[in-house]
One Martini backbone bead per residue (centre of mass of N, CA, C, O) as a GRO file, in nm:
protein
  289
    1UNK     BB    1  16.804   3.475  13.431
    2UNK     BB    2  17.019   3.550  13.618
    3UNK     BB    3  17.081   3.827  13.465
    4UNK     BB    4  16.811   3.949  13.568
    5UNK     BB    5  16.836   3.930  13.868
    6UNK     BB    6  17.127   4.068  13.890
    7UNK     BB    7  17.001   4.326  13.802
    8UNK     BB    8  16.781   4.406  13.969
    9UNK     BB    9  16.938   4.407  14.229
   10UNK     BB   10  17.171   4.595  14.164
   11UNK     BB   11  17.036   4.826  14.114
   12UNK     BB   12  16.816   4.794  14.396
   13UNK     BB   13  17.105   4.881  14.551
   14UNK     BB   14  17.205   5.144  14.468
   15UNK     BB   15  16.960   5.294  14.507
   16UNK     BB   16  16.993   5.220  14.841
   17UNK     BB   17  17.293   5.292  14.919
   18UNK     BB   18  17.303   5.615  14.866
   19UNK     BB   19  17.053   5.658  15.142
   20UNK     BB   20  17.217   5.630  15.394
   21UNK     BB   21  17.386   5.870  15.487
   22UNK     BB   22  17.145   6.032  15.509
   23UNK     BB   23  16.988   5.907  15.718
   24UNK     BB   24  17.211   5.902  15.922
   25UNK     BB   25  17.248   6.147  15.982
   26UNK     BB   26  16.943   6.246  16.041
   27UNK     BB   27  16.958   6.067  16.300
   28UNK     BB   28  17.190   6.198  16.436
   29UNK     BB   29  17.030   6.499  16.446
   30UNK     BB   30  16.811   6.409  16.623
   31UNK     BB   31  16.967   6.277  16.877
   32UNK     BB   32  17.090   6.572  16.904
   33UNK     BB   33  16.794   6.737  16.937
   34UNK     BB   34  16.728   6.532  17.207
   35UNK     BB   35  16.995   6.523  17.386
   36UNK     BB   36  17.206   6.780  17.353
   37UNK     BB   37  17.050   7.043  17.233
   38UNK     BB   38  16.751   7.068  17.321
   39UNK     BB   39  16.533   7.366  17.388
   40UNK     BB   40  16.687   7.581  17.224
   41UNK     BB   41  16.699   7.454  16.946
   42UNK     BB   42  16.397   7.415  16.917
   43UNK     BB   43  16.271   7.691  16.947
   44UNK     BB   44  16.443   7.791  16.694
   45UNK     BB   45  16.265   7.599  16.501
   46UNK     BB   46  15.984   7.683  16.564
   47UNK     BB   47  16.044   7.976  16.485
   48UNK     BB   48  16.140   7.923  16.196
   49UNK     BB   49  15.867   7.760  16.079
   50UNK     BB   50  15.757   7.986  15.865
   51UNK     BB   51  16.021   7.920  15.655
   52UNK     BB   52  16.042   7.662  15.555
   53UNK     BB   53  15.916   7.633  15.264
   54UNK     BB   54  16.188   7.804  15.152
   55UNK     BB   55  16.403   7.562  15.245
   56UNK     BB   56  16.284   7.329  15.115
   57UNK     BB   57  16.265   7.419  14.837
   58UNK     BB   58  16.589   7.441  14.812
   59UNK     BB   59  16.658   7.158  14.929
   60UNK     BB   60  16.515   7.006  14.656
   61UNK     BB   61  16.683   7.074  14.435
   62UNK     BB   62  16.883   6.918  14.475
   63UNK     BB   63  16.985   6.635  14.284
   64UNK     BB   64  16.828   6.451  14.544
   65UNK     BB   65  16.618   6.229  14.729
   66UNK     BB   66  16.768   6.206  15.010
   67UNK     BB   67  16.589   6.448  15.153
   68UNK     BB   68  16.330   6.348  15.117
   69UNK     BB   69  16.403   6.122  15.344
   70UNK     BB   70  16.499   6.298  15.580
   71UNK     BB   71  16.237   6.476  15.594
   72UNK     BB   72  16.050   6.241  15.658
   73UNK     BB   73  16.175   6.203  15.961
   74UNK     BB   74  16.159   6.515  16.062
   75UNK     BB   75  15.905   6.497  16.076
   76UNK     BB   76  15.806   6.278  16.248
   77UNK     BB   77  15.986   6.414  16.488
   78UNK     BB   78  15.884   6.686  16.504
   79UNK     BB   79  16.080   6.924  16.324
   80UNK     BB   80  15.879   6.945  16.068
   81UNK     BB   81  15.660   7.058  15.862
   82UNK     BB   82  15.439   7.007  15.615
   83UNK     BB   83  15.506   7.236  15.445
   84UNK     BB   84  15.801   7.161  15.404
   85UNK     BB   85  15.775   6.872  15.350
   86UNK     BB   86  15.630   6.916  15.071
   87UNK     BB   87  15.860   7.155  14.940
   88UNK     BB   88  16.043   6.914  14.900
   89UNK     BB   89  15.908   6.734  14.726
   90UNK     BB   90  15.830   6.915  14.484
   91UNK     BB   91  16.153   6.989  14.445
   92UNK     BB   92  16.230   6.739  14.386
   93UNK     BB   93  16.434   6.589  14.071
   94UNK     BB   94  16.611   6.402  14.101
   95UNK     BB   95  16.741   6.248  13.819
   96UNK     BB   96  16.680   6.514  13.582
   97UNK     BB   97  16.930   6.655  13.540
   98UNK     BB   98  17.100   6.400  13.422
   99UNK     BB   99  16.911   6.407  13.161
  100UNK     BB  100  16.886   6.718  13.091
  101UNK     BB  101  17.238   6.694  13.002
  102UNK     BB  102  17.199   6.439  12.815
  103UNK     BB  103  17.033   6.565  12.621
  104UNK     BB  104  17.027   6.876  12.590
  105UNK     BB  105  16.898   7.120  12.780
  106UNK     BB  106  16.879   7.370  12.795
  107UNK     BB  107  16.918   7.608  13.069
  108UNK     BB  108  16.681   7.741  13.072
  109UNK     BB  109  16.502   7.546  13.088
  110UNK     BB  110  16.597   7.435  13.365
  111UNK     BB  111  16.529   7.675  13.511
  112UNK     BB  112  16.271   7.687  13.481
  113UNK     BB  113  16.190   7.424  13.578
  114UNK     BB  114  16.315   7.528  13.876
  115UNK     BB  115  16.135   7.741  13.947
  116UNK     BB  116  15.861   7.598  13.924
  117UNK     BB  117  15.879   7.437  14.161
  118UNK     BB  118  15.965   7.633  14.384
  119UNK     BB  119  15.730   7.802  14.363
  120UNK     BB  120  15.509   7.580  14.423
  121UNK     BB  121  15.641   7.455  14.686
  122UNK     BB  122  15.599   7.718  14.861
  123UNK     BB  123  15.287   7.767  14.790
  124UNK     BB  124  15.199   7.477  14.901
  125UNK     BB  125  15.337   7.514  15.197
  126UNK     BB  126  15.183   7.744  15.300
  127UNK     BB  127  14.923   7.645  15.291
  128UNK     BB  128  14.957   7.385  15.415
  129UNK     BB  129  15.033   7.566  15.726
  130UNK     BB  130  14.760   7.656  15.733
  131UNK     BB  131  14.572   7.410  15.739
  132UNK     BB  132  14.759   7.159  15.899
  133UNK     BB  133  14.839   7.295  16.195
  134UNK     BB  134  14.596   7.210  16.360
  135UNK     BB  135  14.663   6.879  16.302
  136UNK     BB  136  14.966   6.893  16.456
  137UNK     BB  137  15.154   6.642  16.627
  138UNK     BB  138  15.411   6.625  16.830
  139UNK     BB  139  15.724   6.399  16.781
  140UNK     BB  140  15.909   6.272  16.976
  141UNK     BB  141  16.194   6.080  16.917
  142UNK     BB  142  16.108   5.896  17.133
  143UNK     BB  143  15.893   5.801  17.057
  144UNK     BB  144  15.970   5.682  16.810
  145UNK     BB  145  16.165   5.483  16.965
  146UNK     BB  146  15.903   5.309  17.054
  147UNK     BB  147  15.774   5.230  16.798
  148UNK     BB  148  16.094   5.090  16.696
  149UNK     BB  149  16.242   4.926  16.956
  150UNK     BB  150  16.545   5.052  17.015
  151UNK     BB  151  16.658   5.143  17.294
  152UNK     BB  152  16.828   5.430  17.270
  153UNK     BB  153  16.943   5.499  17.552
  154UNK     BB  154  17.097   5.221  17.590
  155UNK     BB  155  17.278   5.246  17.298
  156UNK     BB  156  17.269   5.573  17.177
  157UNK     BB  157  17.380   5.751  16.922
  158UNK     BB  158  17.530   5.577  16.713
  159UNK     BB  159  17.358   5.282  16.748
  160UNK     BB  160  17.073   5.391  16.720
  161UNK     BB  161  17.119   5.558  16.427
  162UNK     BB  162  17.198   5.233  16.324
  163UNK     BB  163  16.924   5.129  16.345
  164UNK     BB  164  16.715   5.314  16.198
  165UNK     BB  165  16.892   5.326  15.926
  166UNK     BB  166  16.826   4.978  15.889
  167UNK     BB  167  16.521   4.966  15.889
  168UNK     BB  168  16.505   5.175  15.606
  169UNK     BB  169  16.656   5.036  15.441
  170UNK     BB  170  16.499   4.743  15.413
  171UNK     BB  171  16.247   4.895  15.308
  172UNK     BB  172  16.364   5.012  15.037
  173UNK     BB  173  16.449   4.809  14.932
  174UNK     BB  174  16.220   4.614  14.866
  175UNK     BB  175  16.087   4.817  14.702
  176UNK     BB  176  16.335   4.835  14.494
  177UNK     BB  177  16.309   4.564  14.385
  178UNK     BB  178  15.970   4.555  14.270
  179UNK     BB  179  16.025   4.849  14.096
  180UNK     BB  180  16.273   4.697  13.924
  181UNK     BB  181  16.072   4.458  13.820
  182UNK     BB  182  15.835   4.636  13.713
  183UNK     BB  183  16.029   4.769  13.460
  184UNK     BB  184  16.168   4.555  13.344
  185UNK     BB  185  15.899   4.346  13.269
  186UNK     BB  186  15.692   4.594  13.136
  187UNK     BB  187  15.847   4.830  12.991
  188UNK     BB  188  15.928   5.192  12.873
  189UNK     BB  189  15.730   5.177  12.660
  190UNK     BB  190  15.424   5.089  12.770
  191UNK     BB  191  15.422   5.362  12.976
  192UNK     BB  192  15.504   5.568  12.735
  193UNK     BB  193  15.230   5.532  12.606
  194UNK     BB  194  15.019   5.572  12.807
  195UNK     BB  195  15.135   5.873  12.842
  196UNK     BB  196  15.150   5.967  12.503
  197UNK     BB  197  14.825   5.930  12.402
  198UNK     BB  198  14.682   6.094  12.633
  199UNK     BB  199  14.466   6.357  12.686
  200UNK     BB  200  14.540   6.518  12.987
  201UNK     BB  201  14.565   6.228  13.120
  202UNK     BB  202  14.890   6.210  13.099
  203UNK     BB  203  14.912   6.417  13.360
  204UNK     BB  204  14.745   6.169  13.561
  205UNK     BB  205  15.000   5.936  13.504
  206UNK     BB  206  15.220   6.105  13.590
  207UNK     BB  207  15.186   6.162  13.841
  208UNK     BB  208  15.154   5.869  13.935
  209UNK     BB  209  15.452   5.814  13.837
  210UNK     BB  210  15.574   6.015  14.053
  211UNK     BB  211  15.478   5.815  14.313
  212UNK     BB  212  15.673   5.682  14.283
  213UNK     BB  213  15.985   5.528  14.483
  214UNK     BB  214  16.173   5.619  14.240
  215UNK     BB  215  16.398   5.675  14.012
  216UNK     BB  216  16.263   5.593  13.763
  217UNK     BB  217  16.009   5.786  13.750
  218UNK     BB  218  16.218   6.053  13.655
  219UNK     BB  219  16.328   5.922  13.417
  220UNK     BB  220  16.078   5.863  13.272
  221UNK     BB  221  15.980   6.199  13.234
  222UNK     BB  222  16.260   6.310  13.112
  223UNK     BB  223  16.303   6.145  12.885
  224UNK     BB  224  16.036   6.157  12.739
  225UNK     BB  225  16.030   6.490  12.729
  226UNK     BB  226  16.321   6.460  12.546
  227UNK     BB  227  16.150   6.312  12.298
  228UNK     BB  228  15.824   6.424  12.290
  229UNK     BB  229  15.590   6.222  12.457
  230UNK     BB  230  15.557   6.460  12.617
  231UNK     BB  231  15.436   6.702  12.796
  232UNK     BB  232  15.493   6.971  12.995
  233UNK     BB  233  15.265   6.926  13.196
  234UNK     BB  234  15.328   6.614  13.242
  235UNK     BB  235  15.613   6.680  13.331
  236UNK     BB  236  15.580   6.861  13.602
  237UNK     BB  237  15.366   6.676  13.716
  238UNK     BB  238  15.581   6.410  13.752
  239UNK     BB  239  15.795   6.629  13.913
  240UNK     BB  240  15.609   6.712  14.147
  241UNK     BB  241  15.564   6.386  14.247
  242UNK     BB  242  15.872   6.320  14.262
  243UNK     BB  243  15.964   6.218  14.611
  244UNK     BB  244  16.142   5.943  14.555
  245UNK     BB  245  16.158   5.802  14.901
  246UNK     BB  246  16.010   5.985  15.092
  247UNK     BB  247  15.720   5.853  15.095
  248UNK     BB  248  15.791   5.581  15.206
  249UNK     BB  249  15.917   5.683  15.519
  250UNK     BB  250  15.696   5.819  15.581
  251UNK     BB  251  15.532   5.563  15.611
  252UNK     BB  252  15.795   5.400  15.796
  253UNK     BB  253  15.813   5.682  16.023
  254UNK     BB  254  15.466   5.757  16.024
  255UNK     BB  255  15.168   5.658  16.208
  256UNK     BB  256  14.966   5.876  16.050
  257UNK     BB  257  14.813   5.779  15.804
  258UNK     BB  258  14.627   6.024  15.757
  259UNK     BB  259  14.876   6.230  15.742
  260UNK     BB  260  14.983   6.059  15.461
  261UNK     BB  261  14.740   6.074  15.251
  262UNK     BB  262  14.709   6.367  15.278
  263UNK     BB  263  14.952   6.465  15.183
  264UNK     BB  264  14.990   6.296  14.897
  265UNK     BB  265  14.708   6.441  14.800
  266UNK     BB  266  14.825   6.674  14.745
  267UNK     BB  267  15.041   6.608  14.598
  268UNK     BB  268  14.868   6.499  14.341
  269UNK     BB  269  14.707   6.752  14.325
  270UNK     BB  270  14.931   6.965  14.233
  271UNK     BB  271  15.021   6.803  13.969
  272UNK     BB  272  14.767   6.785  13.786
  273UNK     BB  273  14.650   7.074  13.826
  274UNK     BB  274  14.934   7.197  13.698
  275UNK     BB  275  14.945   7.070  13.480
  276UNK     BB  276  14.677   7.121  13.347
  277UNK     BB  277  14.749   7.416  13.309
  278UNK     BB  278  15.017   7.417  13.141
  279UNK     BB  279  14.833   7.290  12.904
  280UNK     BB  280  14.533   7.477  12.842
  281UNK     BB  281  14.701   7.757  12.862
  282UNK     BB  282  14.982   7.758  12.724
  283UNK     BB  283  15.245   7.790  12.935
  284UNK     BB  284  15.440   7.534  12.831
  285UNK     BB  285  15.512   7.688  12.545
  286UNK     BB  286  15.565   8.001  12.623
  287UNK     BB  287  15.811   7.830  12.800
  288UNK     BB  288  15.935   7.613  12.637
  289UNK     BB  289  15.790   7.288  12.726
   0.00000   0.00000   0.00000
């Protein structure tokens, strides 16, 4: 019995302790282009905020999910769009590259759905900063530093941003605790029946189990699709819709509850559709998915 709680834990600990980094940086320079870098640097990210969309999906692609939790705190902080901020979501594959390497999954094909993640990425961010950009409140820094009572001010900028860091820290442990212990004890094979037994429905299955905030969730799609027990189109949604911990991070750091639902509902309908389409139209065979 101890011996399953304490590897629930560690695992658990292990998921969470890697995305430190990522937090620590990311909010180390939020502090740094609210307090340092000024209206100059604001107005040249504001500037180039229309190819966001284009560089968030290439950021996406880096085989980790920390960015993915990055870019969820500096959308907070109104420094990117709603489009980038899907654009990388769409585009991380969290853990799916070394499943997909320690498979031998030829490099073509991994390329290939890293392309397709991309394009799809990009084309669903653009169109996203056209639907949602006027529906869009900048949210400064400091507003967000009121939200978390953190008196940002009275104690700079590395105790700030070390304490950001640990307020997101504990939230997605938790998290990361509950979904470790619910993997564990419902087990990859029941979860894997219900994904490959059923046709069509297995990419809205695959969909929802990739908005899952957890590795295991990427490593369960990329796995199940190299034993060939999910179709190409389940594989794609499952991973298009895997945003890592961003999702957490996003409803724990984004008080605008309905546009955190907004975002989350284009993430899962944007993998059902597409995966639905590369399988009825016979696209992830063509593409030898």
């Amino acid at each position: 019995m101890w011996e399953v709680i304490w590897h629930i834990f560690s695992h658990a600990l292990v998921d969470s302790l890697w995305l430190l980094p990522f937090l620590f940086v990311t909010y180390i320079c939020m502090e740094l282009l609210e307090h340092k870098a000024g209206d100059k640097v604001k107005g040249a990210i504001v500037r180039t905020g229309r190819a966001g969309p284009i560089f968030g999906g290439l950021l996406g692609l880096i085989p980790q999910c920390g960015f993915s939790a990055a870019s969820a705190g500096l959308f907070a902080g109104g420094v990117i769009t709603p489009g980038t901020l899907l654009a990388v979501f769409l585009a991380t594959s969290d853990e799916m590259l070394p499943i997909f390497l320690g498979a031998s999954v030829s490099p073509l094909k991994i390329v290939t759905v890293l392309g397709i993640k991309l394009v799809i990425a990009v084309l669903v961010g653009f169109v996203a900063d056209i639907i949602l950009k006027s529906h869009r409140r900048t949210l400064e820094v400091e507003e967000l530093c009121d939200e978390e009572n953190c008196h940002c001010g009275e104690r700079g900028i590395f105790l700030s941003s070390l304490i950001h860091t640990a307020q997101i820290f504990a939230f997605v442990f938790v998290i990361n605790l509950a979904l470790t212990a619910a993997f564990e004890l419902i087990g990859e094979d029941k979860i894997a029946a219900v994904l490959g037994n059923i046709p069509v429905l297995d990419v809205i299955a695959a969909s929802i189990v990739g908005l899952i905030p957890n590795c295991a969730a990427s490593v369960l799609i990329a796995t199940l699709w190299t034993k060939g027990m999910i179709s190409g189109g389940a594989m794609i949604a499952g991973l298009l819709t895997g945003a890592g911990a961003g999702l957490l991070v996003l409803f724990r750091t984004n008080k605008r509850i309905k546009e955190n639902l907004i975002l989350t509902g284009i993430l899962l309908a944007s993998g059902i559709v597409l995966g639905c389409i590369f399988d009825l139209t016979g696209l992830a065979v063509i593409l030898g998915l």
